[in-house]
N, C-alpha and C positions, 0 to 999 in steps of 0.2 A: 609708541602706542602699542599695548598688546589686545591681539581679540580677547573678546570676552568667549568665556568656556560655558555650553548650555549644555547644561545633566539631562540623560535623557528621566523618565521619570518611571519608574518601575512599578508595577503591580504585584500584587498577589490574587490568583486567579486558583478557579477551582475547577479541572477538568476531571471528564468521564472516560480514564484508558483504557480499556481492557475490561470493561464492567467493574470498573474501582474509582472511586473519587481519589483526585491526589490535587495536592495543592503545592501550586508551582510559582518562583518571581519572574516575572519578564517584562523589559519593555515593549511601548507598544508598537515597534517593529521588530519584533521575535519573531521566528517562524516555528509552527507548528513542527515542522523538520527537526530545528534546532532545540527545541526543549525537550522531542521526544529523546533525539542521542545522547545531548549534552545534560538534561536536567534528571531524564527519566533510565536513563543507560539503557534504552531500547532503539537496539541496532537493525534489524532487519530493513525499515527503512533506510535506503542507502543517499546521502550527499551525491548524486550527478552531476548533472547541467548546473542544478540551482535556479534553471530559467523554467520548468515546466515540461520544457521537451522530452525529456528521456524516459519520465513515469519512474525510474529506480527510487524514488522517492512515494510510491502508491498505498495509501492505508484509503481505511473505508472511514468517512464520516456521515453518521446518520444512516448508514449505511450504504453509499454510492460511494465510489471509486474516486480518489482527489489526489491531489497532488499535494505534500504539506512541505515543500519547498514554497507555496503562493498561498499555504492555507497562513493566517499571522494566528498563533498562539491565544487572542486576549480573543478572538473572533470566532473560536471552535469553543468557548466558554456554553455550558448548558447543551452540548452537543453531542453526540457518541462516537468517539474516535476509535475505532478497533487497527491496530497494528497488527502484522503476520504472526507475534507472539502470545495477541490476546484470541485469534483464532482456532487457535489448539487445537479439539480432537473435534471441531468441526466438520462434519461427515464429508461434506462438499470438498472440502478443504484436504484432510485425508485423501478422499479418491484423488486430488490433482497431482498431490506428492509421489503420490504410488507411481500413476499414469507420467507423471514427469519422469522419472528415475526408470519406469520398462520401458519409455521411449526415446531414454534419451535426449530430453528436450531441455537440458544445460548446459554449459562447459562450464565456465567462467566462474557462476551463480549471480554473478551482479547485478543483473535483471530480474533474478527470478522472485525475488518474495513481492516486486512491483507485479511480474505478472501472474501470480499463484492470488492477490489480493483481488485484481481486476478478472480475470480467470471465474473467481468463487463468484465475485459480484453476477459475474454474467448468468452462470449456472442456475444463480437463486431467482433470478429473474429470465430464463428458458431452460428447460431442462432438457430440448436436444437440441442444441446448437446447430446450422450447418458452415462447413466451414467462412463463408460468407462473414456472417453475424460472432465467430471467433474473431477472425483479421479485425472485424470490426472494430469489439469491444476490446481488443488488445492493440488498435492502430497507435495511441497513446505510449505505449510502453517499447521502447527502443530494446535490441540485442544486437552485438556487435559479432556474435559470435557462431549463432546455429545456421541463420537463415529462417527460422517461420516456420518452416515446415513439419518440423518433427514437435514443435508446440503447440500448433494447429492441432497437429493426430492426438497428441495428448492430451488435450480439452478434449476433443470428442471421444478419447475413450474412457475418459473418467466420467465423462456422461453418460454412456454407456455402463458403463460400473455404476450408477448412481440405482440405476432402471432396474439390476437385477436384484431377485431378490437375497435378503442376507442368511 
């Protein structure tokens, strides 16, 4: 007696990447993760935990900070996914990069496009953080490597950079 073999059944789905329609196949237990690297070849989102914990998986849908390790593909369908690469010359975004790299607030990088994502998210929604309301909006996003603290100073001084004038 052999099991019987059940196909899963595939879609063709049209998402919003980076301010671009693109039209992608997936079943519908895809994950948002997994089309972005596998289907869309955008890395910045990194494969972690896979469980949500770690945030190295962080892009913005709708604009709020998600995890697309738990986001499913067919379910981000008519929604606005922005990746760390569809961010670009984002001013918000910019000052983090800077503010990361004069303070040091990397080693690794494997954390970091999860929290430069959540980071901006926060910014655009306070524009001076204190560190409180950083740890916060960053508790999500795991690093194995600095300690917090020199990430902390870096959100608050690319908030500071945001404030003066150009």
């Amino acid at each position: 007696m052999s099991a019987a073999v059940t196909e899963t059944p595939i879609a063709t789905l049209t998402l919003d990447v980076n301010g671009e329609p693109v039209s992608v196949r997936a079943a519908l237990s895809t994950t948002l993760l997994t089309t972005l690297r596998d289907e869309l070849h955008l890395t910045a989102a990194k494969r972690g935990c896979n469980q949500g914990v770690c945030g190295a998986c962080t892009v913005s849908i709708d604009g709020e900070p998600m995890r697309a390790c738990l986001s499913l593909a067919q379910g981000c369908e008519g929604r606005e996914v922005r990746t760390l690469e569809g961010l670009g010359d984002d001013p918000r975004l910019v000052a983090l990069q800077r503010a990361f790299a004069a303070h040091a607030a990397f080693q690794c990088g494997f954390c970091t496009p999860g929290m430069l994502v959540a980071a901006r998210a926060l910014l655009e929604r306070d524009a001076d953080p204190d560190d409180a309301a950083v740890r916060a909006a960053l508790s999500g996003n795991l690093c194995r490597c600095t300690g917090y603290a020199r990430i902390v100073t870096a959100v608050r001084a690319a908030a500071r950079a945001l404030k003066e004038p150009a």
